[in-house]
C-alpha positions in Angstrom: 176.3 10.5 83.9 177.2 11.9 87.3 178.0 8.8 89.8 175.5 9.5 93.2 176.1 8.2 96.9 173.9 7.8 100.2 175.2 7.4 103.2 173.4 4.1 104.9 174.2 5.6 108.5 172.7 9.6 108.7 171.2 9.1 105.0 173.1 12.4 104.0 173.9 12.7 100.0 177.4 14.6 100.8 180.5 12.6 99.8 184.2 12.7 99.3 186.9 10.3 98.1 189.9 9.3 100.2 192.3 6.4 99.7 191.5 3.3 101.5 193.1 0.5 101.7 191.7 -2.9 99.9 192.4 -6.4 101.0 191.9 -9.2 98.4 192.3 -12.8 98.4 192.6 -15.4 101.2 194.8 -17.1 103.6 198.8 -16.8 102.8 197.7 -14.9 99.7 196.2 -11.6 100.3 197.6 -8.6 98.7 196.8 -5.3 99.7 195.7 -2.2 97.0 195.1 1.5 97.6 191.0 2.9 96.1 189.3 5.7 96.2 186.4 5.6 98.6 183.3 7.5 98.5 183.0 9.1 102.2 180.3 10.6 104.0 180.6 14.7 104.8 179.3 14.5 107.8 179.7 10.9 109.7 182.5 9.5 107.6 181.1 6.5 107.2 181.5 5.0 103.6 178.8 5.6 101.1 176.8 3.4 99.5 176.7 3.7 95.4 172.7 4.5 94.2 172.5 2.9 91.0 169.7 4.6 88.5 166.8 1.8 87.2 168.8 2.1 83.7 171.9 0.6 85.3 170.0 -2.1 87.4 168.2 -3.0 84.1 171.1 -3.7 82.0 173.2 -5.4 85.3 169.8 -7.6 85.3 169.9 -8.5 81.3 173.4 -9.2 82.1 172.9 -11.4 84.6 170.8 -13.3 82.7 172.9 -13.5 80.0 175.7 -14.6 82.0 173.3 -17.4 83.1 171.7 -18.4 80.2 175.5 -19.1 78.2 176.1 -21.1 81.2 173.4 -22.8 80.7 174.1 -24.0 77.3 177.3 -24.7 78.1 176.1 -27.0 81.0 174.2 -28.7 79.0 176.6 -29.0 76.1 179.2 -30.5 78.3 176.5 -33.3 79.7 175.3 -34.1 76.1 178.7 -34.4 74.7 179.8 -36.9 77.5 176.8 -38.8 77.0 177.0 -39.2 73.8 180.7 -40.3 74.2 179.6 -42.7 76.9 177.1 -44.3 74.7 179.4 -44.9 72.2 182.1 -46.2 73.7 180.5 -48.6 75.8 
């Protein structure tokens, strides 16, 4: 599946990749890293990624089921502790 970009200044569909630097973390610990960047043909301004309603369907069922494990673990955690509370007091 071919990858397609829009540029969110002129709206053209044109693009190229050019290294740009990335800057993670925060404070005293930010390191620096080299990507490929999708850039607009004719304003240069970085393109935005268009994702196809396949891909936002399966980042939405994994989203939820991110959330729902969470979930479960949340309350697993609270039971457990209250169960151990009870018991021990």
């Amino acid at each position: 599946m071919e990858l397609s970009y829009q540029c969110p200044k002129c709206g053209g569909g044109e693009y190229y990749f050019a290294k740009r630097q990335l800057l993670k973390g925060k404070g005293v610990f930010i390191r620096a890293k080299m990507v490929d960047t999708p850039l607009c043909k004719d304003c240069g301004e970085v393109a935005n990624r268009i994702y196809s309603d396949e891909e936002r369907i399966s980042q939405t069922v994994n989203r939820a089921a991110n959330t729902k494990f969470f979930g479960f673990l949340l309350l697993g955690t609270f039971l457990f502790f209250t169960i151990l509370l009870l018991f021990f007091s």
